[in-house]
C-alpha positions, -999 to 999 in steps of 0.1 A, spaced: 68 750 340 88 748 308 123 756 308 144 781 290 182 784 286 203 814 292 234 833 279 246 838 315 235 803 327 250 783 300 286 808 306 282 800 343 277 761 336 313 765 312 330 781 333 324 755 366 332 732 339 361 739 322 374 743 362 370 712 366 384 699 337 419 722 344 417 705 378 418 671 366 442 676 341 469 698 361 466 668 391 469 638 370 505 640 371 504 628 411 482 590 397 514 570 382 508 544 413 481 524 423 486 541 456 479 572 444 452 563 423 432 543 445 437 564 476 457 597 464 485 583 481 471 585 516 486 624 514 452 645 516 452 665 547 419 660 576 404 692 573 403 691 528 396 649 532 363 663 558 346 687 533 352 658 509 330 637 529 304 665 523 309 671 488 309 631 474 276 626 505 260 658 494 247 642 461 220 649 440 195 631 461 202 657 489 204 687 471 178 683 446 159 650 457 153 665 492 147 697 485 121 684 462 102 663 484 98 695 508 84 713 478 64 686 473 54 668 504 67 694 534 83 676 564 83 637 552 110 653 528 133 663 562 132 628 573 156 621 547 179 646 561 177 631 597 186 598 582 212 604 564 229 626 588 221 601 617 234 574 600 273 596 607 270 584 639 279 552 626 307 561 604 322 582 632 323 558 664 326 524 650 338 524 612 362 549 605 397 540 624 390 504 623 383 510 585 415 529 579 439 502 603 425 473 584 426 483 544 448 501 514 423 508 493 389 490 489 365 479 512 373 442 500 407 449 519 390 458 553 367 427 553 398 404 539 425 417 561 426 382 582 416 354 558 433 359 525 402 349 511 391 348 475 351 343 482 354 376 502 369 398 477 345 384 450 314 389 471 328 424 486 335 430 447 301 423 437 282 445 459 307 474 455 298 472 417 255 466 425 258 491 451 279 520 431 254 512 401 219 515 423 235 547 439 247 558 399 210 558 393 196 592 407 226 616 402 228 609 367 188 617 368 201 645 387 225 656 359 201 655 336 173 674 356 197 700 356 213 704 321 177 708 305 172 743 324 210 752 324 218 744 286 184 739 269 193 705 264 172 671 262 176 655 296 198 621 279 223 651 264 232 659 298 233 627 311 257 618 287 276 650 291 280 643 330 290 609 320 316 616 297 331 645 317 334 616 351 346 595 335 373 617 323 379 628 359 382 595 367 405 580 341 428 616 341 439 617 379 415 591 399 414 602 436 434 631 435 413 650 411 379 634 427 390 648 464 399 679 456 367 684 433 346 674 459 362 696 484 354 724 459 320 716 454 311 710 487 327 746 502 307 758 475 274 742 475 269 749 516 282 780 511 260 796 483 226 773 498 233 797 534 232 827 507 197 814 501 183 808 530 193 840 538 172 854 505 143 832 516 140 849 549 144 883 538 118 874 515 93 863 539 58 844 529 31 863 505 2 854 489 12 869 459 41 853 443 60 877 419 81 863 386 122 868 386 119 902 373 94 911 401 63 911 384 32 901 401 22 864 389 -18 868 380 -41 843 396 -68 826 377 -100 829 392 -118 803 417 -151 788 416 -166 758 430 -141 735 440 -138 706 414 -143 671 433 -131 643 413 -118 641 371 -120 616 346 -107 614 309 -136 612 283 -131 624 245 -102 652 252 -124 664 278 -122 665 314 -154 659 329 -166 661 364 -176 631 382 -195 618 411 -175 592 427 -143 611 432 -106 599 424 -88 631 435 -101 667 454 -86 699 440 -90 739 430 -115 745 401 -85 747 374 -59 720 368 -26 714 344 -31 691 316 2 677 301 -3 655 271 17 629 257 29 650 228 43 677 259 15 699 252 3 717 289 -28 726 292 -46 744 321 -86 738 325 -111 759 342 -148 745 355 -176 758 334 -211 758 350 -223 733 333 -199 710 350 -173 708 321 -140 722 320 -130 750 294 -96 749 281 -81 783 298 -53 786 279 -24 760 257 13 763 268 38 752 242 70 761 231 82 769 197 117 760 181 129 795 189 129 785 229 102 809 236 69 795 254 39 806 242 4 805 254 -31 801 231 -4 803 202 11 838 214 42 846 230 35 849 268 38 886 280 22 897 247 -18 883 257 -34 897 282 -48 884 316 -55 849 322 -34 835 293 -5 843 320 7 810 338 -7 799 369 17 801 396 27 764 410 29 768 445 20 797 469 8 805 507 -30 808 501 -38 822 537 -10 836 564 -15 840 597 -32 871 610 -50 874 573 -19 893 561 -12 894 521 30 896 535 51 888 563 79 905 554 115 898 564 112 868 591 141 851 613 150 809 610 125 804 641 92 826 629 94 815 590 89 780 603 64 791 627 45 813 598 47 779 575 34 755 606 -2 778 604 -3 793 570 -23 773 543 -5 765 507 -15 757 477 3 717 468 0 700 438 -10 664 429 -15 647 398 -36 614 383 -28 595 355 -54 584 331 -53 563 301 -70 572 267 -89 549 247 -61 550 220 -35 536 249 -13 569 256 -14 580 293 -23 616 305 -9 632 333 -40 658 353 -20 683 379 -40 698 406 -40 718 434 -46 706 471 -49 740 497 -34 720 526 -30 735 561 8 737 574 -1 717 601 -6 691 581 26 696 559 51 704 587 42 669 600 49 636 592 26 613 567 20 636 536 40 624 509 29 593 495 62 573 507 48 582 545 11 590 540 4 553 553 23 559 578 -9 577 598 -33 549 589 -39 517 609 -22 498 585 6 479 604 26 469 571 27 505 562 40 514 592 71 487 586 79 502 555 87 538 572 106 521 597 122 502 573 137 529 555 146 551 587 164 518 593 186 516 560 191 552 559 207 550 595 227 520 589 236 529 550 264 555 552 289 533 573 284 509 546 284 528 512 318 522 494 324 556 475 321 569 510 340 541 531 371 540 513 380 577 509 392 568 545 425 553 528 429 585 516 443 601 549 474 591 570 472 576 604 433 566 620 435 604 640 429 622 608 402 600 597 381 602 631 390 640 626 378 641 590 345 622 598 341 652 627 342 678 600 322 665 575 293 655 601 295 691 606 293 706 572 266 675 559 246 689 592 245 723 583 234 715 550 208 698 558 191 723 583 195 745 547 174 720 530 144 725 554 142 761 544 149 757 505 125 734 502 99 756 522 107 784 501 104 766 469 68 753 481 59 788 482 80 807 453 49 803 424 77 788 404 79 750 408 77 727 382 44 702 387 62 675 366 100 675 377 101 674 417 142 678 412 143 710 399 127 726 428 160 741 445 172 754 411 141 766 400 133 784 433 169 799 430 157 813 391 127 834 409 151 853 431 175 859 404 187 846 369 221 851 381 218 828 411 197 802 392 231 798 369 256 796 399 230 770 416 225 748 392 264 749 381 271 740 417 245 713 419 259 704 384 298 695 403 281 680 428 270 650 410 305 651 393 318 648 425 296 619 433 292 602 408 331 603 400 339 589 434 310 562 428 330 553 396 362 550 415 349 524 440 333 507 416 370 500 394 388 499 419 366 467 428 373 454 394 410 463 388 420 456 427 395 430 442 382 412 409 416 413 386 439 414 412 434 389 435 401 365 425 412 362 389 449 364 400 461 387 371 497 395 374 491 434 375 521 456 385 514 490 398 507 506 361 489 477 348 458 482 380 460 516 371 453 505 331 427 485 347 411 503 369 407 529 340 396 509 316 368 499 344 359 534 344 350 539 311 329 510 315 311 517 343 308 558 332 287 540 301 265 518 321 261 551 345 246 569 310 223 538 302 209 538 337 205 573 340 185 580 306 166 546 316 154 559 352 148 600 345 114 599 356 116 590 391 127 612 419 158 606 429 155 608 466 138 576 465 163 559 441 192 565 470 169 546 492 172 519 478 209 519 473 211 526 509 189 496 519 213 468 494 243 487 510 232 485 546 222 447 538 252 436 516 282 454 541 273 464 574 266 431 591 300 418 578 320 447 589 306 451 625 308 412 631 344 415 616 351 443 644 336 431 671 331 389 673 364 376 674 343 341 661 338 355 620 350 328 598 355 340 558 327 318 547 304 335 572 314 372 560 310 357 526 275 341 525 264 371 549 274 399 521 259 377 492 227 372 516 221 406 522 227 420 492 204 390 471 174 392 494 176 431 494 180 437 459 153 405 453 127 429 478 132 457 455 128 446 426 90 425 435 83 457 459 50 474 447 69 507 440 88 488 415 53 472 398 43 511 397 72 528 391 95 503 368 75 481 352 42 501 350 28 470 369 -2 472 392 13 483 427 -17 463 444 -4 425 429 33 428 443 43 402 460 66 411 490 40 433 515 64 466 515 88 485 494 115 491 516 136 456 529 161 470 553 138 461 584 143 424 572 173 423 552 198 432 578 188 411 607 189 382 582 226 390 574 237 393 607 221 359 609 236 342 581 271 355 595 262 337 629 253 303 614 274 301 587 303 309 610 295 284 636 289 257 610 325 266 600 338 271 630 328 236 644 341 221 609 374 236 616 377 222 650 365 189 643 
């Protein structure tokens, strides 16, 4: 699908804007410290501090990356959701008062509270700055996944729009402004996705998807189903040996952005059913017309729909939480999948198909390509899922955008509180994501070659109205994140780095100079990253952050807690360990070759993508030895 701005939308997206502009400019007066900067002067109340939690956790990997992959994939998208919200459990029984006794304002402090040590602070510094960039990654993708729609905007204009409005968040009012916009966009983000699940069920399933304005979407029709495609002289031609199953028409989208949709002829070829472009004016058009003005199949083909429902019914009909996932679990819907071929002149072109697959295969685990090894025999495969179960439970206690708005509360009560009431509000969100994603699978309105627009897009078939507020929402919740990302990240530079492993005199204005300065920089590199990675979805790019951060912190600040025998040089080769050989298994994974490089998946040379499963033993064991060694050198 092709996007198209909006009066209302773009007024909508100004308007969330310019709020949170006034916001950050009205509360800068309360960051002349480096108290208040850092931490907002340890003044925010539990309750505002907890739906904080939510609004800098509830990034654009959850709203958009996992609704996505529900769309997409069905259930392997929800595993997300329990992993992230699992990985709470953490944060709330073993991190958070310790966390808030033993710091001021980074988590360098925490982890150097007893040594005084320079090598911690550097290390600490270090992976604050790789994590904070890793996790930067998707919800700049995010932004720009969502200005395109919103504003009719290239996606690296809104990437540099988010960045530039951050970073003046950031450098206004630093964690005043950032808590208080995060409590706003999280209050509003759970509150209008309930509005939608509410739509969805009232909408029920069909089997005939309608447009925004209600209209009936027209089907093409079927023939014999098409087994396997290959690319031969700007044609697609049917083949024996099969690379891919699908319906008898697929989407064509060539390098120049041109979408085509092809339809098997009986002599085995494909006809070209109809050419979707779009002109300078905005509007799309199809075979050269404006669509609405030709007739019958030069309409779109829907993108996702219920083929069959239970019972052989065209419509449920209004359905409760319990029976919509019971209709989805034995209806049949129509997925999409794609292969990419290369042309003899070098560019690449994208096929989209359809897949009919039975609910009970999608409301299980295995059928998104991240899990679909998952169900084979493969025991390497099934590591990899493990893995990243693994990093997603143990990431959030070690993420430091999230760790240190613990400073920002006064006494260890209101942070266990806090942590209570944002486990409750991420929670309730995520059961939400379940059924956005379901009804976006069967709205007729996703887009085959942007997974993150699902949510938004689904939210623009109910009503144009809704599709603006959405996506203004989602818009101030990768502000939110991404500006508290930026504020771990300088306060690692202008506290840990300048501060105290550099030893820069800084009085209180000066880290505050510093720290902004920091965020200017790091708001660029942000941009760069985000226009460099806008093709991949950005559910999977949090992964990764959350397998260097589980690697890099958590064995440190566990051992620090609870073995009275941690030296410094133990926390210190442990955090450079972990964060080395994670970062190192990334970056030679196969879904790197594929996915960064363009390399051949098949010649990458660790045996899966997803490191946690080894990583974090290995820095718990690093800390052991390393601290004994030290230990014994100390005695001796």
């Amino acid at each position: 699908m092709l996007h198209h701005s909006s009066f209302i939308a773009i007024l909508v997206f100004l308007a969330f804007a310019a709020t949170v502009i006034g916001i950050s400019v009205y509360l800068g007066r309360r960051a002349k410290s480096a108290a208040g900067y850092f931490a907002a002067g340890g003044g925010i109340h539990w309750f505002v501090n907890g739906v904080a939690f939510a609004g800098d956790y509830l990034s654009a990997a959850s709203f958009l990356g996992i609704c996505g992959m529900i769309a997409f994939f069905g259930y392997d998208g929800f595993l997300y959701s329990i992993g992230y919200l699992a990985g709470w459990i953490v944060a709330l029984f073993i991190i958070a008062e310790p966390l808030k006794r033993l710091g001021r304002f980074t988590l360098a402090d925490a982890l150097d509270n007893k040594f005084n040590s320079r090598g911690i602070k550097l290390s600490a510094a270090i992976s604050t700055l790789v994590i904070s960039c890793f996790y930067l990654i998707p919800q700049m993708v995010g932004a720009g996944a969502l200005v395109r729609p919103l504003l009719g905007l290239p996606q690296y204009a809104g990437v540099i729009g988010v960045g530039a409005i951050v970073t003046f968040i950031v450098v206004t009012a630093g964690m005043v402004s950032t808590t208080w916009v995060q409590f706003i966009k999280g209050t509003l983000l759970v509150v209008l996705c309930a509005g939608m699940t509410v739509l969805i069920l009232a909408r029920g399933v069909t089997t005939k998807p309608t447009t925004a304005a209600g209209e009936p979407v027209r089907l093409m029709e079927r023939g014999v189903q098409a087994e396997a495609a290959v690319w031969d002289k700007g044609s697609v031609v049917m083949s024996e040996d099969g690379g891919w199953k699908g319906m008898p028409f697929v989407r064509v989208r060539h390098p120049d952005g041109r979408v085509v949709v092809w339809r098997k002829r009986a002599d085995g070829l494909l006809d070209e059913a109809q050419t979707l472009t779009v002109g300078k004016d905005g509007r799309k058009r199809v075979n050269g017309l404006p669509q609405g003005e030709n007739a019958g199949e030069c309409d779109l083909a829907p993108v996702g729909y219920a083929s069959k429902l239970p019972g052989g019914v065209e419509s449920t009909g209004p359905l409760g939480s319990f029976a919509y996932l019971h209709t989805m679990q034995h209806s049949e819907v129509i997925l999409w999948d794609n292969v990419k071929i290369a042309e003899s002149d070098g560019a690449t072109t994208t096929v989209y198909f359809q897949k009919p697959t039975a609910g009970a295969d999608f409301m299980a685990p295995g059928s998104s390509p991240t899990f679909r090894k998952v169900r084979g025999d493969k025991f390497t495969d099934k590591l990899d899922f493990l893995s990243l179960m693994l990093a997603l439970f143990c990431g959030t206690a070690s993420l430091p955008h999230i760790l240190i708005r613990y400073y920002t509360v006064k006494d260890q009560a209101s942070a266990r509180k806090s942590t209570i009431v944002g486990i409750a509000a991420i929670g309730f969100f995520y059961v939400l994501t379940l059924f956005l994603g379901l009804g976006a699978m069967t709205s007729g309105a996703l887009d085959v070659t942007d997974s993150n627009m699902a949510a938004p897009l689904l939210a623009r078939s109910i009503s144009e109205l809704l599709f603006a507020v959405i996506s203004a929402v989602a818009f101030t919740t990768v502000l939110g994140t991404v500006s508290g990302l930026i504020m771990a990240a300088s306060g690692a530079v202008a506290h840990d780095l300048m501060s105290h492993v550099m030893r820069v005199d800084l009085d209180e204005f000066g880290k505050v100079r510093a720290a902004k300065i920091a965020s200017v920089a790091v708001g660029i590199i942000a941009i760069a990253l985000g226009i460099c990675f806008s093709k991949m979805n950005v559910n999977f790019l949090v992964g990764w952050a959350f397998n260097i951060a589980a690697s890099a912190n958590l064995p440190s600040l566990l051992m620090l807690l609870f073995w009275k025998g941690t030296t410094k040089r133990g926390i210190t080769a442990s955090i450079l360990t972990g964060m080395v050989s994670s970062l190192g298994w990334i970056l030679l994974s196969a879904q790197a070759y594929k996915d960064v490089y363009g390399w051949d998946p098949a010649t990458a040379i660790v045996p899966f993508s997803q490191p946690a499963i080894v990583t974090i033993p290995l820095g718990f064991l690093v800390l052991v030895v390393v601290s004994k060694l030290t230990a014994e050198r100390k005695a001796a």
